[in-house]
gemmi code that builds the backbone of each chain (N, CA, C; Angstrom):
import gemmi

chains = {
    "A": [
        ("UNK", (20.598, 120.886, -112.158), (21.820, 120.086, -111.940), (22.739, 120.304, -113.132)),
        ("UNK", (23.884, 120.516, -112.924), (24.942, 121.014, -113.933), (25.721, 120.156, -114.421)),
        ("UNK", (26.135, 119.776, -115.652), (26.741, 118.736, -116.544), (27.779, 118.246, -115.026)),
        ("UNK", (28.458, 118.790, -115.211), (29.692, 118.524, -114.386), (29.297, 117.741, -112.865)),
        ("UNK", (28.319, 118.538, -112.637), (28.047, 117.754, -110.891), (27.394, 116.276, -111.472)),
        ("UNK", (26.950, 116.406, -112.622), (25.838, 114.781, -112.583), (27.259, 113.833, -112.794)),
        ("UNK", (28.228, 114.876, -113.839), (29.021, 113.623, -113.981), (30.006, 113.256, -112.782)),
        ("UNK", (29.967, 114.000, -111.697), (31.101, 113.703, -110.498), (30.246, 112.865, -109.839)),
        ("UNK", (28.737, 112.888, -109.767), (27.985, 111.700, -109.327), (28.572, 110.408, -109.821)),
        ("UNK", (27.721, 110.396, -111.165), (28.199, 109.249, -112.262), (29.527, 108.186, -111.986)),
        ("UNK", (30.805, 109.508, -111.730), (32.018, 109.387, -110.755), (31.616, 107.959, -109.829)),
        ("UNK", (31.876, 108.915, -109.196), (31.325, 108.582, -107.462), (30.112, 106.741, -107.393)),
        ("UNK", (29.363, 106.859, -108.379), (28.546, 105.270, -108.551), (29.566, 104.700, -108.897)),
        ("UNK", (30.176, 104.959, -109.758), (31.532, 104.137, -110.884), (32.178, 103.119, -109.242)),
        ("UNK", (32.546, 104.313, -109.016), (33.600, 103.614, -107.549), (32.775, 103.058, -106.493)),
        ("UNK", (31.986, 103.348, -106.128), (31.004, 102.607, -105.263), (30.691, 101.438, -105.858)),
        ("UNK", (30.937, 100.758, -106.932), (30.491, 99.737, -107.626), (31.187, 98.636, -107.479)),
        ("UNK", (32.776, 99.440, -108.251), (34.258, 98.962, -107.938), (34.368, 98.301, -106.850)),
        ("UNK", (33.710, 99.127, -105.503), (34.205, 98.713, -104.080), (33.808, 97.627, -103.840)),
        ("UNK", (32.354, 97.749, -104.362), (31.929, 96.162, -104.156), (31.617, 94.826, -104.808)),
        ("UNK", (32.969, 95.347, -105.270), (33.697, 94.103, -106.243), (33.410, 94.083, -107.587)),
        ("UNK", (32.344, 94.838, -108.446), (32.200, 94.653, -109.959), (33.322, 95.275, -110.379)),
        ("UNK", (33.680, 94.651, -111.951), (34.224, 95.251, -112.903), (33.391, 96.276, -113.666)),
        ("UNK", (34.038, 97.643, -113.582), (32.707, 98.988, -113.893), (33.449, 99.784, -115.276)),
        ("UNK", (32.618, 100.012, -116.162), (33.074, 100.444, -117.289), (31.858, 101.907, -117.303)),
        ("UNK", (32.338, 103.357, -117.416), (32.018, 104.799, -117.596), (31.835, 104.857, -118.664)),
        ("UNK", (30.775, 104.887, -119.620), (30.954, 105.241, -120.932), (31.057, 107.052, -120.965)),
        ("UNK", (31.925, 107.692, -120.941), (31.696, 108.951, -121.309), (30.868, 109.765, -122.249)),
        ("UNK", (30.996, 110.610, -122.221), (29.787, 111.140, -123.662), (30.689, 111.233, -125.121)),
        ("UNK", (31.805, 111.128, -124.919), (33.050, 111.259, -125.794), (33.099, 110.023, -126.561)),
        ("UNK", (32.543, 108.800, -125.496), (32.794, 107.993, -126.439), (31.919, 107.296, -126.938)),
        ("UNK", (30.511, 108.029, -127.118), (29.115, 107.621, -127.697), (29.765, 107.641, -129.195)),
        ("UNK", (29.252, 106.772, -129.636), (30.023, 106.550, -131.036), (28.519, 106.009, -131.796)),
        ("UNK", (27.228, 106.436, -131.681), (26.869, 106.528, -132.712), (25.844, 105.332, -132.452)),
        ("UNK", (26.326, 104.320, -131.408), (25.733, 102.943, -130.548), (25.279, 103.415, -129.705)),
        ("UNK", (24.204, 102.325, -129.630), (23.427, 102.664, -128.303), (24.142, 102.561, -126.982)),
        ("UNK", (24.722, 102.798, -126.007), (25.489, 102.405, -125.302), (25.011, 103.391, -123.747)),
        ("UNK", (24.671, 102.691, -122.406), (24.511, 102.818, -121.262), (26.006, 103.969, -120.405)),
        ("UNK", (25.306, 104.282, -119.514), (26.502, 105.694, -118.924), (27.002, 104.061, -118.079)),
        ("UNK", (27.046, 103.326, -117.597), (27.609, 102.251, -116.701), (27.485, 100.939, -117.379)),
        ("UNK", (28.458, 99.934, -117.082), (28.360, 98.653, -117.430), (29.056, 98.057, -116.314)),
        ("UNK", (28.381, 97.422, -115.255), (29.546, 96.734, -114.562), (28.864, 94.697, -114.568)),
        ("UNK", (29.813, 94.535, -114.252), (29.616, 93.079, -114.346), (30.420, 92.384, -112.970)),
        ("UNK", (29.935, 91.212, -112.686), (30.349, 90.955, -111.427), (29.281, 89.256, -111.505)),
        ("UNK", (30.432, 88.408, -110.914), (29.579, 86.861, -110.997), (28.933, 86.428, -111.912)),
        ("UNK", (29.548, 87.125, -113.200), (28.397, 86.340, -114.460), (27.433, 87.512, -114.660)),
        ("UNK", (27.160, 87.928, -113.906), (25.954, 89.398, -113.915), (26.424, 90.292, -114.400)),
        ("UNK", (25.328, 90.746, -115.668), (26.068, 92.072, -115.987), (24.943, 92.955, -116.022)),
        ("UNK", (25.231, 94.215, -115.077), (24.408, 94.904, -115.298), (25.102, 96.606, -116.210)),
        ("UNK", (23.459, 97.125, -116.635), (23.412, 98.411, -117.487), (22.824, 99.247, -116.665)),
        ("UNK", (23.578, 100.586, -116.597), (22.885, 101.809, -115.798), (22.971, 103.028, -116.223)),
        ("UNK", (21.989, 103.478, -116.642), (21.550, 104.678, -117.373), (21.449, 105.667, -115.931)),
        ("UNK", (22.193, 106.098, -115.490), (22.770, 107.178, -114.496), (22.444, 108.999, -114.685)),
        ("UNK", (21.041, 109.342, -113.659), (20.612, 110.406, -113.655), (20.935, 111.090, -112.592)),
        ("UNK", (21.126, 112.467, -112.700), (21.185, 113.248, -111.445), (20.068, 114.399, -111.629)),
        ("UNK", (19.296, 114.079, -111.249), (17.922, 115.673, -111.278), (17.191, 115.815, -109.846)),
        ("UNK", (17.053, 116.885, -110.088), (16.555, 117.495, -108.732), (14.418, 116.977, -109.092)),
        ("UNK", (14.355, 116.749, -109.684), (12.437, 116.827, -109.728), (12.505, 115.634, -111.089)),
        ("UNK", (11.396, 115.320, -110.649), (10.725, 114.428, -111.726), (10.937, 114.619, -113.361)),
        ("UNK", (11.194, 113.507, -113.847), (11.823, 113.056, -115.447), (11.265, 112.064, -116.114)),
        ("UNK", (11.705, 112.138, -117.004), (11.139, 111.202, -118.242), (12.384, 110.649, -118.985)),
        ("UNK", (12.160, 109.760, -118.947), (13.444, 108.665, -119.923), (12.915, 108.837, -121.209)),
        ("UNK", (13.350, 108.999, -122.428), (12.907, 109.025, -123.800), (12.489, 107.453, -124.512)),
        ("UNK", (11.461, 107.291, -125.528), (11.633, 105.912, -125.560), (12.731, 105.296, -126.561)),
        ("UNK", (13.873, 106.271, -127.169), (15.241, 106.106, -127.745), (15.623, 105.145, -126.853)),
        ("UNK", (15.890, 105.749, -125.384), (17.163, 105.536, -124.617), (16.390, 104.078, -124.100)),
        ("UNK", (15.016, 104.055, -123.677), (14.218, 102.477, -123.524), (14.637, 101.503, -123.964)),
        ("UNK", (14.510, 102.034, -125.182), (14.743, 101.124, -126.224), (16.397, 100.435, -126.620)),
        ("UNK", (16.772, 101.436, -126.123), (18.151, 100.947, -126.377), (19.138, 100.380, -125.340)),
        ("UNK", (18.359, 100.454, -123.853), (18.669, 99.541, -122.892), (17.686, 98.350, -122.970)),
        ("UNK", (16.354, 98.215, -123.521), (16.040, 96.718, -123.865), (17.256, 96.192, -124.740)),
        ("UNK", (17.872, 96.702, -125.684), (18.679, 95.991, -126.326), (19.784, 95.243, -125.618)),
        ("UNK", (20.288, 96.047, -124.536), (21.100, 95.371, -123.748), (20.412, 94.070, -122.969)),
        ("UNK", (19.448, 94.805, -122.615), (18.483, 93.720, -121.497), (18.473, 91.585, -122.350)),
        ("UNK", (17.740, 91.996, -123.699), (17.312, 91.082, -124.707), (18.767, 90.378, -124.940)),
        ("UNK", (19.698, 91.174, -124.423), (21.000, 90.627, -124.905), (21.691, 89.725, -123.806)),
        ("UNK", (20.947, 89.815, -122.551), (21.626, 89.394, -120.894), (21.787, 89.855, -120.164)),
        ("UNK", (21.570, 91.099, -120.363), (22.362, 92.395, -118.966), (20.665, 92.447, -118.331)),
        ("UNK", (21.191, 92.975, -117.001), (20.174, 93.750, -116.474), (19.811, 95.363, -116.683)),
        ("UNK", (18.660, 95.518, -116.999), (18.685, 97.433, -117.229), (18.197, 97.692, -115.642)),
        ("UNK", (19.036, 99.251, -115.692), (18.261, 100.331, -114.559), (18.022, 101.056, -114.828)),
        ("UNK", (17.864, 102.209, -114.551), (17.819, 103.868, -114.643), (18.304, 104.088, -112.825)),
        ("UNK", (19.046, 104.639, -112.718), (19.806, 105.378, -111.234), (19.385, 106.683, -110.799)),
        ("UNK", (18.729, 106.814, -109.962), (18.265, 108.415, -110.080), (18.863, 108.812, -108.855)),
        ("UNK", (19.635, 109.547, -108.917), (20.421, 110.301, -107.821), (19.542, 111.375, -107.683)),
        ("UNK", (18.739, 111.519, -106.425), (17.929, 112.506, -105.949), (18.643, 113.379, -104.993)),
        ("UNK", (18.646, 114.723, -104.943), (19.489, 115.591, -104.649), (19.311, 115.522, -102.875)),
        ("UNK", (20.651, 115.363, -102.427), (20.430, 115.171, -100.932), (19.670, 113.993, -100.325)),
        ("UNK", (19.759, 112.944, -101.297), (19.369, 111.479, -100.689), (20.542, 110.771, -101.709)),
        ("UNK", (20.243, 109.511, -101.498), (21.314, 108.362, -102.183), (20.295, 108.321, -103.808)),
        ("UNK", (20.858, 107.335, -104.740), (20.089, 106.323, -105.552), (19.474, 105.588, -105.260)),
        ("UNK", (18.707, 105.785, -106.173), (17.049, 105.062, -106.337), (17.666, 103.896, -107.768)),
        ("UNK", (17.731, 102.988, -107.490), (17.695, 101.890, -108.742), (16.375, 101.866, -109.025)),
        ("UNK", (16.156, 101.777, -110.481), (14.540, 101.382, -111.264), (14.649, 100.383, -112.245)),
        ("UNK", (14.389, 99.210, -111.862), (14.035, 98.463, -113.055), (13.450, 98.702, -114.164)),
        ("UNK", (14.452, 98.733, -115.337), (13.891, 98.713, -116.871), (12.498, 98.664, -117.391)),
        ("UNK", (12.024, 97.674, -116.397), (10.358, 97.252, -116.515), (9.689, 97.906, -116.306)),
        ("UNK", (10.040, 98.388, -114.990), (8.759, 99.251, -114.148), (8.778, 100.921, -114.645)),
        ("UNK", (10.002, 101.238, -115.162), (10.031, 102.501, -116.123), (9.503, 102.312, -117.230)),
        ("UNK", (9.223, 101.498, -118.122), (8.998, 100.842, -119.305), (7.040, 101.041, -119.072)),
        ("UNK", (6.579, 100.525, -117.705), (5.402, 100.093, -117.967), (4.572, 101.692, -117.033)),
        ("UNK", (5.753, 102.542, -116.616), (5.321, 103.599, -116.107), (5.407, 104.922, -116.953)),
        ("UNK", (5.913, 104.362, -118.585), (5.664, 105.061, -120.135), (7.209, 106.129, -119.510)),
        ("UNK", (8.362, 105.940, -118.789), (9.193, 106.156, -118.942), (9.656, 107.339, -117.909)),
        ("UNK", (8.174, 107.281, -117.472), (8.248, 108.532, -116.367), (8.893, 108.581, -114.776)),
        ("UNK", (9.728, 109.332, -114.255), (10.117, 109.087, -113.073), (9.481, 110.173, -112.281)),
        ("UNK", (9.355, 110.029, -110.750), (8.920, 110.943, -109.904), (9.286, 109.955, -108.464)),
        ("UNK", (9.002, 110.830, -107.348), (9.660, 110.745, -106.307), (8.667, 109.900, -105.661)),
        ("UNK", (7.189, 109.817, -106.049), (6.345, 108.613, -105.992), (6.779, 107.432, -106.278)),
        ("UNK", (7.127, 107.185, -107.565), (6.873, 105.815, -108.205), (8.891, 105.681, -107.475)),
        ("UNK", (9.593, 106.208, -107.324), (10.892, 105.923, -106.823), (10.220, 105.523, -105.414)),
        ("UNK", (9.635, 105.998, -105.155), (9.497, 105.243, -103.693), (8.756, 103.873, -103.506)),
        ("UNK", (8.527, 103.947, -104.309), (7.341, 102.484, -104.470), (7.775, 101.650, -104.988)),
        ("UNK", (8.974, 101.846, -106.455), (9.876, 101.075, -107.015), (11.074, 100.603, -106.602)),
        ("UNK", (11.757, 102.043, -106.193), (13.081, 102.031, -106.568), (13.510, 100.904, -104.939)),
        ("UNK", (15.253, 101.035, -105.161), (15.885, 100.446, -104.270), (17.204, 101.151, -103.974)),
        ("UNK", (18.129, 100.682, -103.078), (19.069, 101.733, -102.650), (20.234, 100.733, -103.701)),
        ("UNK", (21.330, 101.053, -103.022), (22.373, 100.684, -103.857), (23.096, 99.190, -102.823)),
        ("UNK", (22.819, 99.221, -102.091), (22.487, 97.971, -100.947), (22.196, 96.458, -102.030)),
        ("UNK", (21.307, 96.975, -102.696), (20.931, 95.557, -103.580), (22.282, 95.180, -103.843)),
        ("UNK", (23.180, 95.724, -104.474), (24.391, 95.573, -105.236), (25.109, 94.669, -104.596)),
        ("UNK", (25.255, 94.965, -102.991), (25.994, 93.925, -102.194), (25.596, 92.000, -102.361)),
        ("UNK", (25.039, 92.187, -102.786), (24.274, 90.481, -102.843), (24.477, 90.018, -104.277)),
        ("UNK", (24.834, 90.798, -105.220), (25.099, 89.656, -106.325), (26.228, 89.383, -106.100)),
    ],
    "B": [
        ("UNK", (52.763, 103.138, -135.316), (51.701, 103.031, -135.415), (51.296, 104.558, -134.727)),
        ("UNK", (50.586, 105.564, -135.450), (50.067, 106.447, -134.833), (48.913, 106.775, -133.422)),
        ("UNK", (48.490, 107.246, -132.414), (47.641, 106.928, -131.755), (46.265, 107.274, -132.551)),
        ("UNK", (46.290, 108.089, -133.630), (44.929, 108.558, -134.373), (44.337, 106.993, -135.339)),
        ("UNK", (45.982, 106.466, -135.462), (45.779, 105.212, -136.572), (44.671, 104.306, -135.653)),
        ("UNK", (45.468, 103.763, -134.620), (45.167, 103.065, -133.394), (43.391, 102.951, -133.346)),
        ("UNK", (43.155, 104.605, -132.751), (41.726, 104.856, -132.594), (41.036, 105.133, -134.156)),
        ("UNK", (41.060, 105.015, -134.779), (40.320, 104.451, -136.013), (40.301, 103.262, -136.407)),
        ("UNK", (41.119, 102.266, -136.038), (40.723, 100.696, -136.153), (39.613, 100.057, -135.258)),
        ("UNK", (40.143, 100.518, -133.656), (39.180, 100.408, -132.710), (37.882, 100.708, -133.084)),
        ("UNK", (37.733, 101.907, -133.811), (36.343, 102.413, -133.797), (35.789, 101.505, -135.133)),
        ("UNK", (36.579, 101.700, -135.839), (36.350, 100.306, -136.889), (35.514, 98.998, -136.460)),
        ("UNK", (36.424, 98.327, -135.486), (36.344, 96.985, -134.851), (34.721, 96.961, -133.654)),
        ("UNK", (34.636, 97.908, -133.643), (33.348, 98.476, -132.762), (32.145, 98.352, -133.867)),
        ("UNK", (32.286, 99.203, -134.854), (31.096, 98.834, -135.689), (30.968, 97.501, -136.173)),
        ("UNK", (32.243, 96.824, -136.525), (32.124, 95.738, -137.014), (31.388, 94.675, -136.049)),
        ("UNK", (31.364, 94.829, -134.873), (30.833, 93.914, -133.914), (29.349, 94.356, -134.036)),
        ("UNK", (29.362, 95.755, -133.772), (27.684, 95.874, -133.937), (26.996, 95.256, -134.852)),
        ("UNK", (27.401, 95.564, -136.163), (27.033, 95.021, -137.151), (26.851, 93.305, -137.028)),
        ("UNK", (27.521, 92.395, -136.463), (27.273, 91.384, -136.201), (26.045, 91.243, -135.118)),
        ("UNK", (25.581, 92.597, -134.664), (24.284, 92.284, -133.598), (25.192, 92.180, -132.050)),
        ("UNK", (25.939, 92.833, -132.142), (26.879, 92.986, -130.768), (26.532, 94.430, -129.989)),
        ("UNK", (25.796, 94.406, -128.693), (25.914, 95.277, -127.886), (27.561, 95.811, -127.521)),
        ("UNK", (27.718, 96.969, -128.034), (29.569, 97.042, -127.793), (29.231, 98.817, -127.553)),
        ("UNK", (30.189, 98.596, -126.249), (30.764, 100.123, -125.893), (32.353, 100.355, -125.800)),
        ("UNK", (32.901, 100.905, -126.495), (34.103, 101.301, -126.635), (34.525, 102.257, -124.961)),
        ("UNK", (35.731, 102.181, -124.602), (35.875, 102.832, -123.797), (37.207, 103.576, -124.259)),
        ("UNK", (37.195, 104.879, -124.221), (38.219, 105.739, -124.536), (38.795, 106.083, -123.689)),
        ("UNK", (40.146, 106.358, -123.631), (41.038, 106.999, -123.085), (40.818, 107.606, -121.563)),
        ("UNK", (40.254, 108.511, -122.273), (39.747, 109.440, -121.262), (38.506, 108.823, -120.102)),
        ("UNK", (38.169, 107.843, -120.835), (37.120, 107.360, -119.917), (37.578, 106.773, -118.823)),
        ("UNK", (38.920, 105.996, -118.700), (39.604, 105.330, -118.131), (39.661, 106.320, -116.546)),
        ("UNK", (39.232, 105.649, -115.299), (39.186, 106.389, -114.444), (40.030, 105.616, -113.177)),
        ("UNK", (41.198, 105.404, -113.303), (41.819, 103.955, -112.470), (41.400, 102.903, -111.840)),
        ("UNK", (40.270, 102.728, -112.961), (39.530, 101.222, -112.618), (40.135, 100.656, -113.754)),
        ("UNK", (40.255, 99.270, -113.704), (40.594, 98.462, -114.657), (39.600, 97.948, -115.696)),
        ("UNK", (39.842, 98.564, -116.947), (38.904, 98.494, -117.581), (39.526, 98.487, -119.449)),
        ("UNK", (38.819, 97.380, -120.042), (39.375, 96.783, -121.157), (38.832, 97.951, -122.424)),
        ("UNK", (39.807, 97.718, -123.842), (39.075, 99.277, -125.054), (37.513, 98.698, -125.040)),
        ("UNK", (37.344, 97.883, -125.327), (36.066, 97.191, -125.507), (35.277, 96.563, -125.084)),
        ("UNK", (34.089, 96.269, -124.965), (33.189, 95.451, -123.802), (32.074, 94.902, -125.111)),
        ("UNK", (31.510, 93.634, -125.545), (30.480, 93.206, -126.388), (29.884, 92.307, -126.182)),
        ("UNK", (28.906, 92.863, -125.748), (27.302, 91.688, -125.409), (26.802, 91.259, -126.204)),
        ("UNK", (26.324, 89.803, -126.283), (25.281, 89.633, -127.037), (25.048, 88.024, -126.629)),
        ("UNK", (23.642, 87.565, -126.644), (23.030, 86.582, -126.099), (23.355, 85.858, -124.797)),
        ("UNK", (23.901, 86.431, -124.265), (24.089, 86.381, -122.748), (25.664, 86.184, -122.318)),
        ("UNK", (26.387, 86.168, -123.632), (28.076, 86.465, -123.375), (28.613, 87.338, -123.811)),
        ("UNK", (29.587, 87.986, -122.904), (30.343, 89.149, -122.587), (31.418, 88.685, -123.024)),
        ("UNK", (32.520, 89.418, -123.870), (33.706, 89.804, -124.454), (34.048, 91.366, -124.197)),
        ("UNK", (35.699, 90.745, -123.306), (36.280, 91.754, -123.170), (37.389, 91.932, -124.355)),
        ("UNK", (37.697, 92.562, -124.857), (39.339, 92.979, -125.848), (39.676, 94.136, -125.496)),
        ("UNK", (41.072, 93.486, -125.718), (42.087, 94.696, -125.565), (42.443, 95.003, -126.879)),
        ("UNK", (42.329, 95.744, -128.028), (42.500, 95.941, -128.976), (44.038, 96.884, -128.866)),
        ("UNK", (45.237, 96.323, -130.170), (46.242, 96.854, -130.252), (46.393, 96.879, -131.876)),
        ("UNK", (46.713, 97.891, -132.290), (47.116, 98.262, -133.601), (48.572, 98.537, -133.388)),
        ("UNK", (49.614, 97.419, -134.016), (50.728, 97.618, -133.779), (51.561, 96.612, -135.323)),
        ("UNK", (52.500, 97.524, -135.445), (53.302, 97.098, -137.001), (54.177, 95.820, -136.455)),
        ("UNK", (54.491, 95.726, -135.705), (55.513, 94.189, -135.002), (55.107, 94.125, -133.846)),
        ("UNK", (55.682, 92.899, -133.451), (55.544, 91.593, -131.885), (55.411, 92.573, -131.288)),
        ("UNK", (54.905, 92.193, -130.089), (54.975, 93.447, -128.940), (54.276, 92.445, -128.097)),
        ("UNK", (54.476, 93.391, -126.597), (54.253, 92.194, -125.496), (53.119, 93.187, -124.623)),
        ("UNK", (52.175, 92.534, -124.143), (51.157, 92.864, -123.257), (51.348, 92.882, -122.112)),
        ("UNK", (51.585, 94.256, -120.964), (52.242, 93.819, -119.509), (51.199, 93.424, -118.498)),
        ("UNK", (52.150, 92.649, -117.500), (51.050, 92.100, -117.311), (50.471, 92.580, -116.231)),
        ("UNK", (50.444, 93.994, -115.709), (49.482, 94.637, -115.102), (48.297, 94.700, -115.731)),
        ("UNK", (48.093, 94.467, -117.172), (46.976, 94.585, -118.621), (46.321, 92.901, -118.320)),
        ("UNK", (47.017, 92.163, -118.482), (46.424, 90.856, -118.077), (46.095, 90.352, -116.889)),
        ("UNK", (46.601, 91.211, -116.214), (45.906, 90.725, -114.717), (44.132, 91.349, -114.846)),
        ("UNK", (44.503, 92.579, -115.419), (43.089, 93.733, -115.535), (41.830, 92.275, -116.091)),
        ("UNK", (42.869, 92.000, -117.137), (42.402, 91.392, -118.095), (41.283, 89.700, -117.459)),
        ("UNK", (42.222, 89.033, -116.695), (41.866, 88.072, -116.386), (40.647, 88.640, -114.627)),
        ("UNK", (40.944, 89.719, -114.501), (39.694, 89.982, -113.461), (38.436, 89.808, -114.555)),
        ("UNK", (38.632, 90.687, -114.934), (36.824, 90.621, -115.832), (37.012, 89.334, -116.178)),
        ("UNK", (37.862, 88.451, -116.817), (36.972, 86.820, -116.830), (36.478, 85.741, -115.898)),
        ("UNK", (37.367, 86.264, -114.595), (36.887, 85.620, -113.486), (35.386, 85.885, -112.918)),
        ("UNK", (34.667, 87.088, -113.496), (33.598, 87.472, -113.500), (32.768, 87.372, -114.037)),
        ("UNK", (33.041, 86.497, -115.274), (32.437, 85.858, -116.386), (32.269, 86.600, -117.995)),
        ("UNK", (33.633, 87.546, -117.977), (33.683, 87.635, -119.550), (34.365, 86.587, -120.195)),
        ("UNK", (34.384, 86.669, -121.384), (35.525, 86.002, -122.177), (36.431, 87.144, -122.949)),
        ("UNK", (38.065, 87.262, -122.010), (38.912, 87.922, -122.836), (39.660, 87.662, -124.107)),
        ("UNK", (40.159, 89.208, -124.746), (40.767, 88.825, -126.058), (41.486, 89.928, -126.241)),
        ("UNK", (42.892, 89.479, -126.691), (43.541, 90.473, -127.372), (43.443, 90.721, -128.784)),
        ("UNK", (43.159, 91.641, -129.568), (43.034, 91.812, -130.803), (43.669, 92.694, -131.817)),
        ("UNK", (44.485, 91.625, -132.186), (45.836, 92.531, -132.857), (45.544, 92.681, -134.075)),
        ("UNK", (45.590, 94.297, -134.784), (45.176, 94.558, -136.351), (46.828, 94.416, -136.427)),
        ("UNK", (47.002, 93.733, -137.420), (48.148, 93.616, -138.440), (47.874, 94.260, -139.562)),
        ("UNK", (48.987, 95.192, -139.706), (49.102, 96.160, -140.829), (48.910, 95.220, -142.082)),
        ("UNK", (47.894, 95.824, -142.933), (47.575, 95.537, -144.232), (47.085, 94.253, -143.930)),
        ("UNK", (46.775, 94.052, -143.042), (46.047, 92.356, -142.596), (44.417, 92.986, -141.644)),
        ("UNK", (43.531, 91.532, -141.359), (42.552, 92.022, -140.530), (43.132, 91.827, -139.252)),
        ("UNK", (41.879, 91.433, -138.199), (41.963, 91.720, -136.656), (42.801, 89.907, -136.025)),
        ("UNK", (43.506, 89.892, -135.798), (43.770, 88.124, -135.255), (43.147, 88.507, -133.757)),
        ("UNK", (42.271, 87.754, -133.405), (42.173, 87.687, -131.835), (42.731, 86.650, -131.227)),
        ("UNK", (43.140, 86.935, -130.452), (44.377, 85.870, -129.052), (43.370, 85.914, -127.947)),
        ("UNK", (42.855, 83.971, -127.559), (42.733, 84.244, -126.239), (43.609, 84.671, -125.077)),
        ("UNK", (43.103, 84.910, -123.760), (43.825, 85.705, -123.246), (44.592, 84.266, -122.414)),
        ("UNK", (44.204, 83.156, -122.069), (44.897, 82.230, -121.649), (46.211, 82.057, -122.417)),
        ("UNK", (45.803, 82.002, -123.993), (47.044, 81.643, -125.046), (48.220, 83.036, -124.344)),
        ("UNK", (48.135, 83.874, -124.351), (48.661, 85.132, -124.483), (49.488, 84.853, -122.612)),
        ("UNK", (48.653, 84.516, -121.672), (49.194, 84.435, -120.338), (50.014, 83.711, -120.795)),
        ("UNK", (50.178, 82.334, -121.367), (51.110, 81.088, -121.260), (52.234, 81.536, -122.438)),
        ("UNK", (52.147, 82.530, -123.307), (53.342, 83.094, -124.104), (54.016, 84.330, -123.050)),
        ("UNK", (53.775, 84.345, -121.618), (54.202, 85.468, -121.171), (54.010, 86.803, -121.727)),
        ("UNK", (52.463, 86.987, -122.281), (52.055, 88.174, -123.060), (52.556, 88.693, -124.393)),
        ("UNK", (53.632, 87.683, -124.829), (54.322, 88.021, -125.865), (53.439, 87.813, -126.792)),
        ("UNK", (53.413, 88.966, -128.115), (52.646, 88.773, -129.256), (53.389, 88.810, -130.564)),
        ("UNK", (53.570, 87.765, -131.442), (54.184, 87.976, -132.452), (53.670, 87.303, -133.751)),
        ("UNK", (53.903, 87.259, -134.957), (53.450, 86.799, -136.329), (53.247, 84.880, -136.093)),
        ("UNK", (54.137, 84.736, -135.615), (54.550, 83.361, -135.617), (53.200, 82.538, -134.748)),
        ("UNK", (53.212, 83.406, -133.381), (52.308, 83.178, -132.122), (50.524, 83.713, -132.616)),
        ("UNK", (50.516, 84.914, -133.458), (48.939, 85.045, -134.155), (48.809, 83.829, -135.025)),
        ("UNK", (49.355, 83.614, -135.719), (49.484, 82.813, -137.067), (48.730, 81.521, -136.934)),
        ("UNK", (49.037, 80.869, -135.051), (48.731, 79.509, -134.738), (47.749, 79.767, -133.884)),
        ("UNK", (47.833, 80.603, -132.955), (46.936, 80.831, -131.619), (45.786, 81.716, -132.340)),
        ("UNK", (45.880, 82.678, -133.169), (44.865, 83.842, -133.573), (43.538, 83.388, -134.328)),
        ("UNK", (42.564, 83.781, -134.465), (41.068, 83.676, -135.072), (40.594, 84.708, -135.700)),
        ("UNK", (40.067, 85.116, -136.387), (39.666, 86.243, -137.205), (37.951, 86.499, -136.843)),
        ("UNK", (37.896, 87.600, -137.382), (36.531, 88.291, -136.856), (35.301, 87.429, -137.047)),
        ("UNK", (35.684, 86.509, -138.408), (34.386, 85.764, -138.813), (33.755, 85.014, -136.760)),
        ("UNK", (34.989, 84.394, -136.349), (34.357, 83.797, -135.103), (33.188, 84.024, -133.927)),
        ("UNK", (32.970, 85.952, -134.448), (31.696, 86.389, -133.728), (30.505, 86.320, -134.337)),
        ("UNK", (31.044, 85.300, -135.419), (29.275, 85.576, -136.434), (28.585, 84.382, -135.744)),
        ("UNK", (29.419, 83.646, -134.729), (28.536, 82.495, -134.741), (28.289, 82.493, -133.146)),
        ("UNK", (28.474, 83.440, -132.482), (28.051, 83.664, -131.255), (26.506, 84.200, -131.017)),
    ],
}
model = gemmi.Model(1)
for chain_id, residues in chains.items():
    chain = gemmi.Chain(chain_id)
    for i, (resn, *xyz) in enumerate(residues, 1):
        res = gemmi.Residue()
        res.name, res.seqid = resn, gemmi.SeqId(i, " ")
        for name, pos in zip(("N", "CA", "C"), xyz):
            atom = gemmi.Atom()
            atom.name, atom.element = name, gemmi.Element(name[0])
            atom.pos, atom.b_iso = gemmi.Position(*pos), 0.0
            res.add_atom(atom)
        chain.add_residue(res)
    model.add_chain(chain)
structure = gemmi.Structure()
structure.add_model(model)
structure.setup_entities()
C-alpha cells in the first residue's frame, strides 16, 4: 500500500466521520511536531475519539511507542482505536485494549473477532 | 505579523500546553481539508480545548464564518478560545462567548478585561 493511497483512505474516514456529524481533525505527518499525536481526532456529544488510521493489505503490528501514546490520549478521556482499512473491504475499528492485550498485533483473525464496522459511529 | 512569525508562536503555544500535561495536536495549514477545524485541539482529564491561535500586532476581528466553526466544536463539548500573542507580551486567551458578544472584535482594551493568561491551564 503506497503513502499516498493510505492517505486518500485516511481522506475518505476524515469525511465519513464529518458526515456523521463529528467534528474531525487530520493530523498530517507535517504536523507531527515531536508530540505524540493520533492520524484522527474527532469529537462529537462530549465524545472524543482517537484513531490511529491503517491501510495494509496483510497482517501488522502497532509499535508499543504508538500504544503508548494513544493510552495517553485514552488516560486523558478520549477513546483509542486503531482503523484497519483492509484492502477491498471497509474498516475494522479495534479497541485500544484488545490491541494492547493482543501485544499490538493485528491480523484478519483477531479483526474479525474484534473489530467493528464504522456503523458503530452512527450511535454516539 | 509574518506567517513564519505566526507559526512559531503556535508551535510555541503547543509545547507549552504539553508541558502542562496537555494532549495537544496542532493542525497546520495544510492539514485543513474543508472541514472546520480549529489551529489547536488539547486534551487533558477529560476536557477538550479548542483555540484559534492569532499572532497579530493590533485589534483585529475574527469572522464569523471562524466562530461559527468555532462554536460547532463547543456544542460538542469543547471549550473554545481565541488566543491572541501580543507582541512583546504573552498569550491572552478570549472565551469564545466573550469574543461572539464583542462581534469578534479583538482589541487591547477588550484582552485587557475579557483575556486570561496561560497560567489558567495549570489548573485544569
Amino acid at each position: 500500500m503506497s503513502y499516498r493511497k493510505g492517505y486518500l483512505y485516511e481522506w475518505k474516514l476524515t469525511h465519513e466521520l464529518a458526515k456523521k456529524g463529528f467534528m474531525v481533525v487530520r493530523t498530517p505527518r507535517s504536523g507531527r511536531i515531536g508530540l505524540p499525536s493520533p492520524d484522527i481526532i474527532a469529537l462529537k456529544n462530549g465524545k472524543i475519539f482517537v484513531i490511529e488510521a491503517k491501510a495494509r493489505e496483510e497482517a501488522f503490528k502497532i509499535e508499543e511507542e504508538q500504544l503508548n501514546e494513544l493510552k495517553q490520549w485514552q488516560s486523558n478521556g478520549a477513546s483509542a482505536y486503531i482503523a484497519w482499512k483492509i484492502s477491498r473491504e471497509g474498516w475494522k475499528f479495534l479497541k485500544l485494549e484488545d490491541v494492547i492485550k493482543n501485544n499490538g498485533n493485528i491480523g484478519k483473525k483477531f479483526a474479525a473477532e474484534k473489530g467493528f464496522g464504522i456503523e458503530f459511529f452512527d450511535d454516539i
